[in-house]
TIKE-487753 format. One line per 2 residues: number of its first residue (from 1); for each residue x, y, z of C-alpha. Coordinates in Angstrom, 2 decimals. Example, Ala and Ser with C-alpha at 12.3 -4.5 7.8 and 13.67 -1.06 7.14 Angstrom:
<atoms>
1) 12.30 -4.50 7.80  13.67 -1.06 7.14
</atoms>
This chain:
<atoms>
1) 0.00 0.00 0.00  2.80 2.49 0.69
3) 3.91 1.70 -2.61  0.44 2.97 -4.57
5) 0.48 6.21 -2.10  3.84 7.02 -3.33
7) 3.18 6.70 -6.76  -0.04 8.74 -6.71
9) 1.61 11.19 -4.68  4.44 12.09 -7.63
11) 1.92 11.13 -10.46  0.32 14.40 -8.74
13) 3.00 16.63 -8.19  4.53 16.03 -11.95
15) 1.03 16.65 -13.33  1.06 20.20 -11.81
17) 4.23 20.90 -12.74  3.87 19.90 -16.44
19) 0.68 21.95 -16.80  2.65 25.31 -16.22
21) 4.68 24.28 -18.83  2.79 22.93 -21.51
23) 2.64 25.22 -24.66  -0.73 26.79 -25.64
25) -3.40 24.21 -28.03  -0.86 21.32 -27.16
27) -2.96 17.74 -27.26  -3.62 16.77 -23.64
29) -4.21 12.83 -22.73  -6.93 11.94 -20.43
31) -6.08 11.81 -16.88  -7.33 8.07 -17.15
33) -4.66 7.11 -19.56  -2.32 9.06 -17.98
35) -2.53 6.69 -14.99  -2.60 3.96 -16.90
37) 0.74 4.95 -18.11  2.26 5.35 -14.70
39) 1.04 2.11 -13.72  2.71 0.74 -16.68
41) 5.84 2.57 -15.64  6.04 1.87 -11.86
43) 5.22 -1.94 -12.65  8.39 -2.14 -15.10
45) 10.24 -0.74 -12.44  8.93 -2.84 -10.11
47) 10.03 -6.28 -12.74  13.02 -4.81 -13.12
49) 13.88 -4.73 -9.53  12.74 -8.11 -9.17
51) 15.09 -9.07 -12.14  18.08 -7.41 -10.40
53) 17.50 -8.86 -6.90  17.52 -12.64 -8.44
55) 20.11 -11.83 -10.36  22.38 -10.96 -7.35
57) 21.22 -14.95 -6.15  23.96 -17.42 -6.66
59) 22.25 -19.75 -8.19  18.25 -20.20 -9.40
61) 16.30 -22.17 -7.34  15.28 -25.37 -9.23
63) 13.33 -28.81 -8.55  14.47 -32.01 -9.74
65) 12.17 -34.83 -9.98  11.42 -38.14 -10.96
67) 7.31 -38.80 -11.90  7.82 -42.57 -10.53
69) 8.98 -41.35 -7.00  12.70 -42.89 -7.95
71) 14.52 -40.56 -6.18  16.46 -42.43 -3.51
73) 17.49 -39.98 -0.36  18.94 -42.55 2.17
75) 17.04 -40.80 4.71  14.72 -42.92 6.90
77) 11.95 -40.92 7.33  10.90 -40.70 3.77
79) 13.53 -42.74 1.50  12.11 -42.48 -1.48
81) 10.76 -38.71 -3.03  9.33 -37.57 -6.33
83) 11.33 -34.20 -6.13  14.06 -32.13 -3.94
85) 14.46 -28.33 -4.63  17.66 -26.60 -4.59
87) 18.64 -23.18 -3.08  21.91 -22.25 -3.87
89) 24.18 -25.07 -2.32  21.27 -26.36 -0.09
91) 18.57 -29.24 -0.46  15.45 -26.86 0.74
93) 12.36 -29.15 0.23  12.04 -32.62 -0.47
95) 8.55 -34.21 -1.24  5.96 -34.49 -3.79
97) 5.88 -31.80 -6.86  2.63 -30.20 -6.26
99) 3.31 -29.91 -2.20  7.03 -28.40 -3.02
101) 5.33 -26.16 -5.53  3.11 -24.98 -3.27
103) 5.76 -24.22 -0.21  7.83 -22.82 -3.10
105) 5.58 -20.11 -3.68  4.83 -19.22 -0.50
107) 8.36 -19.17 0.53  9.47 -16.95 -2.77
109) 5.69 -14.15 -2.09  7.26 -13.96 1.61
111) 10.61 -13.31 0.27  9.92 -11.00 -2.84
113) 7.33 -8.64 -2.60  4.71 -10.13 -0.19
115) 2.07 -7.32 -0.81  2.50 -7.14 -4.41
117) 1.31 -8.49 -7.36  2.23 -8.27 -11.31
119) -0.93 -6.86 -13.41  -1.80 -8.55 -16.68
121) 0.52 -8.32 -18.93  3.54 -8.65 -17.16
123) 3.06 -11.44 -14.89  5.03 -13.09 -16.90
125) 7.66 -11.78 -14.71  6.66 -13.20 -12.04
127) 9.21 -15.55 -10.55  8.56 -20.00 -10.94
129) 10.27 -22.73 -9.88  12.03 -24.35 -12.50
131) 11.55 -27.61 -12.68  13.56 -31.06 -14.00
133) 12.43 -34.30 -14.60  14.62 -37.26 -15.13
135) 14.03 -39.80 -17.56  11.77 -42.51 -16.42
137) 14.16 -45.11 -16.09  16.16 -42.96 -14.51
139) 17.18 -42.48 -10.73  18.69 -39.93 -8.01
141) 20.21 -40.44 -5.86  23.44 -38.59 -2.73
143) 26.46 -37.67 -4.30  28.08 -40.62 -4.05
145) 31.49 -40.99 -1.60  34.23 -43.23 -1.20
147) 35.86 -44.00 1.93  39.36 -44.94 1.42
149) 41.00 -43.89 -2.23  44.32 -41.77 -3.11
151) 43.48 -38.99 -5.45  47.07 -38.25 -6.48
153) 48.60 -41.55 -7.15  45.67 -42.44 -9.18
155) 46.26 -40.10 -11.32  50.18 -40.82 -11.35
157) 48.87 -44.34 -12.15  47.01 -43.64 -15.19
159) 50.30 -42.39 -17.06  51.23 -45.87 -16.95
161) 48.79 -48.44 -16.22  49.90 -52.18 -15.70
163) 46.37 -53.26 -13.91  45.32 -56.82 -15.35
165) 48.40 -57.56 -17.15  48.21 -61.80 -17.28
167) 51.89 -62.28 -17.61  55.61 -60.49 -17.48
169) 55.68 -60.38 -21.01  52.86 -58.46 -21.20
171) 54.25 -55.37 -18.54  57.16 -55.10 -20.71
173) 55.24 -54.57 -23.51  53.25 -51.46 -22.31
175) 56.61 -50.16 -20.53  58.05 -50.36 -24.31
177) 55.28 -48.88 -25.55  55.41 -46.25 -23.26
179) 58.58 -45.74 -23.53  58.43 -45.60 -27.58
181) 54.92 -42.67 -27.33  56.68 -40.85 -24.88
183) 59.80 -38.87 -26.81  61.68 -36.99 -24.05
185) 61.76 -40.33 -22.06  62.60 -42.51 -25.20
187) 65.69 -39.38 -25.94  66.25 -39.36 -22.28
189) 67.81 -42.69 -20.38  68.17 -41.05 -17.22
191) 64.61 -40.09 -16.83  62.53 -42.26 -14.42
193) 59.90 -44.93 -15.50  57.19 -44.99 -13.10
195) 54.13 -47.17 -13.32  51.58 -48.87 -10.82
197) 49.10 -52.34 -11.48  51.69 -55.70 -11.95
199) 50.02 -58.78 -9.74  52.33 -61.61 -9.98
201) 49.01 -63.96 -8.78  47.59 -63.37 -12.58
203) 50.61 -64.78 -14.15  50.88 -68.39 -14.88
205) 54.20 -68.27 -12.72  53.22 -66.60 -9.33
207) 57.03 -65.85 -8.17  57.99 -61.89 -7.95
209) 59.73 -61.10 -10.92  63.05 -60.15 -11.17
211) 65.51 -56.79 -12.17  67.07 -58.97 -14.68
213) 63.30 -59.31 -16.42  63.47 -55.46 -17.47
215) 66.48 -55.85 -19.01  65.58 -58.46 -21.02
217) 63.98 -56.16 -23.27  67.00 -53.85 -25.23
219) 64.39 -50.66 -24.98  64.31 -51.11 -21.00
221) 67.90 -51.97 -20.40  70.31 -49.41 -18.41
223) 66.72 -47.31 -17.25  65.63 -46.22 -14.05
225) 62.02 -48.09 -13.69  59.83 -47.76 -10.53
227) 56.97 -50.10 -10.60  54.42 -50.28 -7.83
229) 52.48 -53.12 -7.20  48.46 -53.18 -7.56
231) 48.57 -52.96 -4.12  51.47 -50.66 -3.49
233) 52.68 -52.49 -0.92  55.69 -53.88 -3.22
235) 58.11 -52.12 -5.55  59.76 -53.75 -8.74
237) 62.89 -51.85 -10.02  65.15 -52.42 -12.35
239) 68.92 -52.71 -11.83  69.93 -49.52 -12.81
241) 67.99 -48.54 -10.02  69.66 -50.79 -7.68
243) 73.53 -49.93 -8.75  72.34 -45.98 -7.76
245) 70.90 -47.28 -4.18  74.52 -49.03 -3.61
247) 74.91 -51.16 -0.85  71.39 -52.37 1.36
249) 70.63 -53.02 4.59  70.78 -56.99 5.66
251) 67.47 -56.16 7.55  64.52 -53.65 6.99
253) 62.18 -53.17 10.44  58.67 -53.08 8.95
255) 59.97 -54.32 5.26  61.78 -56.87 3.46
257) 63.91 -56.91 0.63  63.52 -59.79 -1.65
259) 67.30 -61.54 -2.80  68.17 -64.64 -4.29
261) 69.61 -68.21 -3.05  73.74 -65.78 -3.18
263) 71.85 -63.18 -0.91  71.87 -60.60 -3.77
265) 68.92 -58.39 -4.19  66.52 -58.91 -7.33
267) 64.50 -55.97 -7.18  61.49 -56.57 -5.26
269) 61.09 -54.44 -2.16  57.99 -55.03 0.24
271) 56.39 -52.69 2.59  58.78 -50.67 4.76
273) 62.02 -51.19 2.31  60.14 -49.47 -0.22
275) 61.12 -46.30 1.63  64.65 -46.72 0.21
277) 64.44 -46.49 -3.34  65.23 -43.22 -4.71
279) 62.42 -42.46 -7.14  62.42 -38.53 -7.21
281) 58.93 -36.58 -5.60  56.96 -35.76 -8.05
283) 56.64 -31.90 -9.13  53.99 -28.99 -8.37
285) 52.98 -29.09 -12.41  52.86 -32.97 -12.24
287) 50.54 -33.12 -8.98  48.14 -30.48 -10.69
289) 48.27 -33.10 -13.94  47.63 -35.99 -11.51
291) 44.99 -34.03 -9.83  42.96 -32.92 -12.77
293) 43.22 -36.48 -14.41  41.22 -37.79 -11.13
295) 38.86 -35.26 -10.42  37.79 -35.95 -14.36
297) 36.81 -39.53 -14.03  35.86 -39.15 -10.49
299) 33.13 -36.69 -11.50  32.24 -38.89 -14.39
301) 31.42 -41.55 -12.51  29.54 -39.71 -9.91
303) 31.89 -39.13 -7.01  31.26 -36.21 -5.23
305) 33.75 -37.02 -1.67  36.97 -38.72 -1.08
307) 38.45 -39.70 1.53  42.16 -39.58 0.77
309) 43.63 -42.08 2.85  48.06 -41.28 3.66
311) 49.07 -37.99 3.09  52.26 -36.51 3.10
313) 52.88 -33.31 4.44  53.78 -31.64 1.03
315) 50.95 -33.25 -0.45  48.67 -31.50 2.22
317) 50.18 -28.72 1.23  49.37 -28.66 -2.23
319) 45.89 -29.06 -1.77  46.13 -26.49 0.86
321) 47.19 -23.84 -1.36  44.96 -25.16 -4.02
323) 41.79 -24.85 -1.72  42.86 -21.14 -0.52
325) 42.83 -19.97 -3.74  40.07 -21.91 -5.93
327) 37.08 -23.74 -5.40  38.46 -28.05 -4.91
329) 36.12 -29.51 -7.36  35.20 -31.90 -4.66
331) 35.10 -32.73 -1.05  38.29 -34.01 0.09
333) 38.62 -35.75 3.75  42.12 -35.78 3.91
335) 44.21 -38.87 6.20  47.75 -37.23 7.01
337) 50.87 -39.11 7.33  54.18 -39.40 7.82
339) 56.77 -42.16 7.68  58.42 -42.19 10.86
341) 60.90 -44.38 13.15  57.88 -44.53 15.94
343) 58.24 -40.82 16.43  55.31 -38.93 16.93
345) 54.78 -36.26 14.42  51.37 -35.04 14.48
347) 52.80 -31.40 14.75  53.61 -31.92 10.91
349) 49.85 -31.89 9.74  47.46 -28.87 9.89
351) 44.46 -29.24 11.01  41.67 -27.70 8.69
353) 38.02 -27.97 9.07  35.86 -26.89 6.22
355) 38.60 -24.93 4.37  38.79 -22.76 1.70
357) 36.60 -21.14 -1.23  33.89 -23.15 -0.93
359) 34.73 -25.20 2.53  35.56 -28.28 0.94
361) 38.83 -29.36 2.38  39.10 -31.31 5.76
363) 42.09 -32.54 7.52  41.58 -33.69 11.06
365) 42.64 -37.76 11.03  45.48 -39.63 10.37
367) 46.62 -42.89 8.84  48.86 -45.09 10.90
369) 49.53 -48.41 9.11  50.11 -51.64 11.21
371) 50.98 -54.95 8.37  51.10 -55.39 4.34
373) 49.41 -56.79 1.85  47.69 -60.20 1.11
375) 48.54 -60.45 -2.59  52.66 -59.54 -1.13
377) 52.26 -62.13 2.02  52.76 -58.72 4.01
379) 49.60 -59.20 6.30  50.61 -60.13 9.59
381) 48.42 -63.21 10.66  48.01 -65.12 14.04
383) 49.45 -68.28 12.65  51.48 -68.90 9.30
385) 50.11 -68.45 5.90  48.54 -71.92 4.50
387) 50.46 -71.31 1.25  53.47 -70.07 2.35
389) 54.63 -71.53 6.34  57.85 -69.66 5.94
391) 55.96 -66.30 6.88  53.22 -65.07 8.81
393) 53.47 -61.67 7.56  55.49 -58.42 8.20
395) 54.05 -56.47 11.28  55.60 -52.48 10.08
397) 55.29 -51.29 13.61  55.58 -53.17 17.08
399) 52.49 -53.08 19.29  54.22 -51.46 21.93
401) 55.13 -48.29 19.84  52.11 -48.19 18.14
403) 49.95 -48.33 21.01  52.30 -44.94 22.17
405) 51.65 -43.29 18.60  47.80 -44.16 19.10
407) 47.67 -42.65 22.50  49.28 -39.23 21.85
409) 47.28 -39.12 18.79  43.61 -39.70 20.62
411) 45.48 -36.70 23.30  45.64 -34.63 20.52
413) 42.38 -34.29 19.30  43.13 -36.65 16.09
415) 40.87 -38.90 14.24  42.68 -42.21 14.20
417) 42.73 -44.20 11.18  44.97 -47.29 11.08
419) 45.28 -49.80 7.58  44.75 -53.61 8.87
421) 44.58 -56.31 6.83  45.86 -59.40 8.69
423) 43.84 -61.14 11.72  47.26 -60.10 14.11
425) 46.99 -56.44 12.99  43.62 -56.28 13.32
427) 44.11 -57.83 16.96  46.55 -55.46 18.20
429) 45.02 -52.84 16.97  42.13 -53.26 18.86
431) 43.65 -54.49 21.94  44.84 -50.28 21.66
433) 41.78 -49.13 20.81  40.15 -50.86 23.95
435) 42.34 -50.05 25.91  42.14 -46.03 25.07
437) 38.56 -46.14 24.76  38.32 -47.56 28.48
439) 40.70 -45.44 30.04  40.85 -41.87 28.30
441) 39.50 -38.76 29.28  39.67 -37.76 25.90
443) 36.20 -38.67 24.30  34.47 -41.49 23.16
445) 34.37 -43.86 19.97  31.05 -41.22 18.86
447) 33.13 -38.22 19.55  35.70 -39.76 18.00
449) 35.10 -42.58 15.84  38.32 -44.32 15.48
451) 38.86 -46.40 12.41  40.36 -49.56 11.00
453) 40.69 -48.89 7.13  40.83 -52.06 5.88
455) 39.24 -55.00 8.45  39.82 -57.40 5.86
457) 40.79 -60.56 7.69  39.41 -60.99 11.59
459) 38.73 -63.23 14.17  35.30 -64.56 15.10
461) 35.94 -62.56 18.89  37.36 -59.59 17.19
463) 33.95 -59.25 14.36  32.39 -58.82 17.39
465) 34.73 -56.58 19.68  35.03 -53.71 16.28
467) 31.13 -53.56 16.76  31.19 -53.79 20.54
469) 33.98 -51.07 20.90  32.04 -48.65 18.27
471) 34.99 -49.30 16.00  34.57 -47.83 12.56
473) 35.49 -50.60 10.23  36.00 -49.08 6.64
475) 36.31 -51.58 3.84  36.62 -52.14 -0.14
477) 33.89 -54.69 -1.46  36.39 -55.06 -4.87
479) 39.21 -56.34 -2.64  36.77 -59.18 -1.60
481) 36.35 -60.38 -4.99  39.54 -59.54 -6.61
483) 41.31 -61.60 -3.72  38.76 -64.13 -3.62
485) 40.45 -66.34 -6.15  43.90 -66.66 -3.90
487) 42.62 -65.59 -0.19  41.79 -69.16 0.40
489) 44.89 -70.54 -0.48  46.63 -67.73 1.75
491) 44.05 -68.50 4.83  42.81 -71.89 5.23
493) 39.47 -73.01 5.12  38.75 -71.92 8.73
495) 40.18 -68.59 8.51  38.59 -67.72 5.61
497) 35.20 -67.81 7.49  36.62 -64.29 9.31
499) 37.66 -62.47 6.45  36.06 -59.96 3.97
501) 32.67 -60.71 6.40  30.65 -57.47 5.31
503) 27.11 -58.51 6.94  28.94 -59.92 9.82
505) 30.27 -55.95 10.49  26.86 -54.09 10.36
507) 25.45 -57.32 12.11  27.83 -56.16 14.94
509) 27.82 -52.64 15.14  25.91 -50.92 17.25
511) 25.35 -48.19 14.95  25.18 -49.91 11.87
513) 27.50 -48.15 9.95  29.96 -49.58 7.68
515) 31.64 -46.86 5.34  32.48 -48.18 1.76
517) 35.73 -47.43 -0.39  37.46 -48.47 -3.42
519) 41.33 -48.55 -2.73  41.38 -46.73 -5.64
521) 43.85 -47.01 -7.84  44.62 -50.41 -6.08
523) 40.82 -51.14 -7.77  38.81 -48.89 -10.40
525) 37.73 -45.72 -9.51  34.05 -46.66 -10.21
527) 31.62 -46.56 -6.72  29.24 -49.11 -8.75
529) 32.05 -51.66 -8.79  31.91 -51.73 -5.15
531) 28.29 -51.47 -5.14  28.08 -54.39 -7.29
533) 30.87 -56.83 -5.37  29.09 -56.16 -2.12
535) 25.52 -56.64 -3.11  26.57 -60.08 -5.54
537) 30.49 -61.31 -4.36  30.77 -61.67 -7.72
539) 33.88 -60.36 -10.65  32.01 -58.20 -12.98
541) 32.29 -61.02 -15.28  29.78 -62.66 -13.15
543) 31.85 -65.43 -11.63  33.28 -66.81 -8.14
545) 34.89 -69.67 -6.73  31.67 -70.69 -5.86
547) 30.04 -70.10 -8.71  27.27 -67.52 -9.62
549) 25.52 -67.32 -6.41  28.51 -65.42 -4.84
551) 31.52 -66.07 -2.92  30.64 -66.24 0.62
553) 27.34 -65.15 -0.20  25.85 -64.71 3.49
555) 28.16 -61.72 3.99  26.93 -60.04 0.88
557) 25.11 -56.43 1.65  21.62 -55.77 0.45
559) 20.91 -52.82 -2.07  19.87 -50.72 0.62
561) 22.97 -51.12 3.00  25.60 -50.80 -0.07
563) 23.83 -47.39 -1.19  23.94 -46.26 2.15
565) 27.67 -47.46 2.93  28.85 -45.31 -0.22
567) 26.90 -42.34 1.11  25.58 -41.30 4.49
569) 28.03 -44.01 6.55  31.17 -42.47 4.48
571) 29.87 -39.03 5.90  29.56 -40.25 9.30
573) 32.77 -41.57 9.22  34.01 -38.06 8.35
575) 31.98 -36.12 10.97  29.66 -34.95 7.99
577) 26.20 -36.73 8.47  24.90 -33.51 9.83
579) 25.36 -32.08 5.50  25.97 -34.86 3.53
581) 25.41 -38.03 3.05  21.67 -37.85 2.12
583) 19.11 -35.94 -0.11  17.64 -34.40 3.31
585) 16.37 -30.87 4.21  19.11 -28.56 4.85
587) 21.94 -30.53 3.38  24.14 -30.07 0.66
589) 22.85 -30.42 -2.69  25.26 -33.16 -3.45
591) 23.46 -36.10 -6.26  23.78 -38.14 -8.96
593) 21.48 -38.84 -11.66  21.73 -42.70 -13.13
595) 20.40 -44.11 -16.18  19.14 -47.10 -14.84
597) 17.80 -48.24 -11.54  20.29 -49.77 -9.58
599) 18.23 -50.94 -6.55  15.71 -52.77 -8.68
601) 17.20 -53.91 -11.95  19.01 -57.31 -12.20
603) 22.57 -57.43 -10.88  23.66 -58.42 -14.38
605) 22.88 -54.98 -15.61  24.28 -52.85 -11.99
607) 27.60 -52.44 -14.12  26.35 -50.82 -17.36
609) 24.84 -48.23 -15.23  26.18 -44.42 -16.84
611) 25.85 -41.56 -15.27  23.64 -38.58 -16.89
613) 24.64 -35.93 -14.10  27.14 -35.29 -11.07
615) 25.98 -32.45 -9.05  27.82 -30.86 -6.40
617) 27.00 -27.77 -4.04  23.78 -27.58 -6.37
619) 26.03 -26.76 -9.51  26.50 -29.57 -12.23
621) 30.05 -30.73 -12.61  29.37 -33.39 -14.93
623) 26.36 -34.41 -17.74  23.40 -32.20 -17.40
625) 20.17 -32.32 -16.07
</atoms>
């Protein structure tokens, strides 16, 4: 109303003023139309004041929907929806269209102009939620998150991929190959080969290979060559790289070095004697290659949050300086870490909660590491290896200091993350954890929600002490069925029964959460592998050692559980449930739009899922919608 009175009000005044100045027989418009004209005038500047205020809003608000109610939130109290709106970054209403159409409206008259109205014909104007509807076989669902990945040497990998190689022969063709499509290496001896992926258990000969191999072909001969194992606990180099490390250590604490019957090394170094090959650090320009390669197929494949489990400091760093500056095109939980002789060194890693443009960078846990590998016979079991009596594993730390490191760590306010894989290291570890959770003053497993990144291989009485303790067990469905056509050999038929037991986890906990994670680039990068080994046990070819029914099929997760486990549990294992995890009210507007129903379809077709859209603080990053 104070509006019309002020527009009468100066249609008045200029009326007066013009008729003093109006030349003699000059046409004069009725006062009728000359209010109409006002009207006309006061209303555009009116729409054009509603223009300029929405265009000072971030973003447009926007609905998407799905007309068969397919849009899956993970949130118990209504887990399916037919549409969520968007504000900005923020998930504002979830429900059906014509209800979130309606609270829309009434939300945007409150906010706009509450007492005022556009006349016919420039309604128009008038603001409208804009609305998308996926396709009908289509699906939503949370931005989808993995628990336990590393962002940078994934992308190091992909320069030189040697996953799935079936034989030796086969490595040293792509390192030729590389070699011969990359020119300054093939002009340059002295530059480094580096390369991640070779499993000796896929050859028909299952021994490590040897220095002398990479020699064997003329191209690779006199190089320096680095090559990670597909589980990066194991290094293969060649001998050039061996003359340059000169004389070795008889004994590595934590590590072994591989030599033959004379006691002369062959190249293969296991767990903590990787630490003393000389490959160079890579460079600021190569990390931001590295980085960019990742975020690219993370995005495609609908990844919206990472936890990045080991960082160095310098690697902190760099994503430090990145965040500070630019917007991290996704959320990044980082684990920090340094290698250490038992000293404590959490004074090396910055802590940083919600960090830079954007708030996407967090840093407030850290990865201690207790055994190896099972594919490298670096897990430290309780008894030996069925396989291989000689060994029972490499344990990297001893109890004693690592109970010490723990302890500080929990003093210090520190997430504690710790990579077990064998039934001994998961043992100790949570003989430490039970003992700090029974005697600190420091906060409990909710406050702080210790983790064992791995849990691969347990005991019956330790499946049940991780739930009992409110252990957070984080694990990688992919390493169940990519081991599952060795693990028995390694185990034994009884041990077995312990390992890779997914069910048996949520069956125990007394929250129910069991975060899922890839490994990645130990496995793909792709959430829906995971997705798919959990809910079937099966390779994506569709096999098992027991056939197509799954192997160990009782510990398989249901639809529901493995959906949740690569959303809302990751986020509770990051202290994020309270904004992400799930297509709820007041969270971040953090989905993924699927062309195919994964929680319905057959499991056959879970792996030719693509996805149409990867949306991330409400802004697509990937496909459209």
């Amino acid at each position: 109303m104070m509006a019309k009175k002020h527009l009468k009000s100066n249609s008045a005044v200029n009326d007066n003023a013009g008729a003093d100045k109006k030349p003699k027989g000059a046409p004069q418009l009725p006062s009728s139309s000359r209010g109409r004209s006002w009207v006309i005038v006061a209303s555009s500047l009116l729409v054009l004041g509603t223009i300029f205020a929405r265009s000072s809003h971030p973003l447009e608000d926007y609905a998407v929907c799905s007309a068969h109610r397919k849009i899956y939130t993970v949130d118990a109290t209504h887990p399916n929806v037919q549409c969520i709106v968007v504000r900005d970054t923020i998930i504002t209403d979830v429900g059906d269209l014509a209800d979130v159409k309606a609270r829309w409206g009434k939300w945007d008259a409150v906010q706009s102009f509450p007492s005022f109205k556009l006349p016919w014909p420039l309604d128009f104007w008038q603001p409208s939620l804009k609305i998308s509807f996926v396709e009908s076989h289509s699906i939503v669902v949370p931005g989808l998150a993995d628990a336990h990945a590393h962002v940078l040497q994934y992308g190091a990998a992909m320069n030189l991929d040697l996953t799935g190689c079936k034989s030796k022969q086969e490595v040293l063709k792509r390192l030729v190959d590389h070699v011969k499509s990359h020119q300054p290496i093939l002009s340059d001896p002295s530059r480094w080969i580096v390369g991640m992926g070779w499993d000796q258990n896929l050859w028909s000969d299952t021994r490590y290979p040897h220095a002398d191999d990479l020699d064997s072909e003329p191209l690779l001969k006199g190089r320096r060559i680095y090559l990670d194992r597909v589980d990066v606990h194991a290094a293969w180099v060649s001998n050039r790289v061996l003359q340059l490390m000169g004389d070795l250590p008889e004994v590595v604490a934590g590590g072994v070095i591989i030599r033959d019957a004379s006691g002369k090394p062959t190249g293969i170094f296991v767990d903590n004697a990787m630490a003393l090959i000389p490959v160079p650090a890579p460079t600021r320009t190569q990390l931001l290659e590295y980085f960019d390669r990742a975020v690219k197929d993370a995005h495609a494949v609908g990844l919206t949050h990472i936890h990045d489990a080991a960082n160095e400091p310098y690697l902190i760093e760099f994503y430090r300086q990145y965040a500070a500056t630019r917007k991290l095109p996704l959320r990044l939980y980082l684990m920090g870490n340094v290698e250490s002789n038992d000293e404590y060194w959490g004074h090396e890693i910055p802590r940083l909660i919600d960090y830079g443009v954007g708030g996407r960078l967090n840093v407030r846990s850290v990865k201690l590491f207790t055994d190896g590998a099972l594919g490298s016979f670096g897990a430290a079991l309780l008894e030996p290896y069925s396989d291989n009596p000689s060994t029972s594993g490499i344990m990297r730390v001893q109890p004693s200091a690592l109970s010490t490191l723990v302890k500080q760590f929990w003093v210090d306010g520190w997430q504690v993350n710790i990579h077990c894989i064998g039934d001994l290291a998961n043992h100790v570890v949570l003989d430490i954890f039970e003992d700090v959770l029974s005697n600190s003053e420091h906060g409990n497993a909710t406050d702080r929600r210790p983790r064992i990144e791995h849990a691969q291989v347990m005991t019956s009485e330790d499946l049940e002490r991780v739930g009992r303790l409110g252990v957070i067990p984080s694990v990688q469905p992919t390493h169940a069925t990519s081991d599952m056509w060795y693990a028995e050999q390694r185990l034994g038929p009884e041990r077995i029964r312990g390992a890779y037991a997914y069910q048996t986890l949520i069956q125990t906990s007394k929250t129910g959460v069991l975060p899922l994670g890839s490994d990645f680039p130990v496995e793909g990068i792709n959430p829906l592998l995971g997705f798919y080994a959990a809910v079937t046990r099966l390779s994506p070819s569709g096999g098992s050692p027991h056939g197509s029914q799954g192997w160990y099929s009782l510990e398989s997760l249901t639809r529901a559980q493995a959906l949740k486990g690569m959303t809302l549990d990751v986020a509770y294992a990051s202290f994020a449930e309270e904004h992400l995890g799930s297509l709820s009210i007041g969270k971040k507007a953090d989905f993924v739009v699927l062309d195919r129903d994964i929680m319905t379809v057959p499991a056959s077709e879970i792996l030719g899922t693509n996805v149409k859209a990867t949306v991330i603080d409400g802004e697509v990053v990937y496909g459209n919608l």
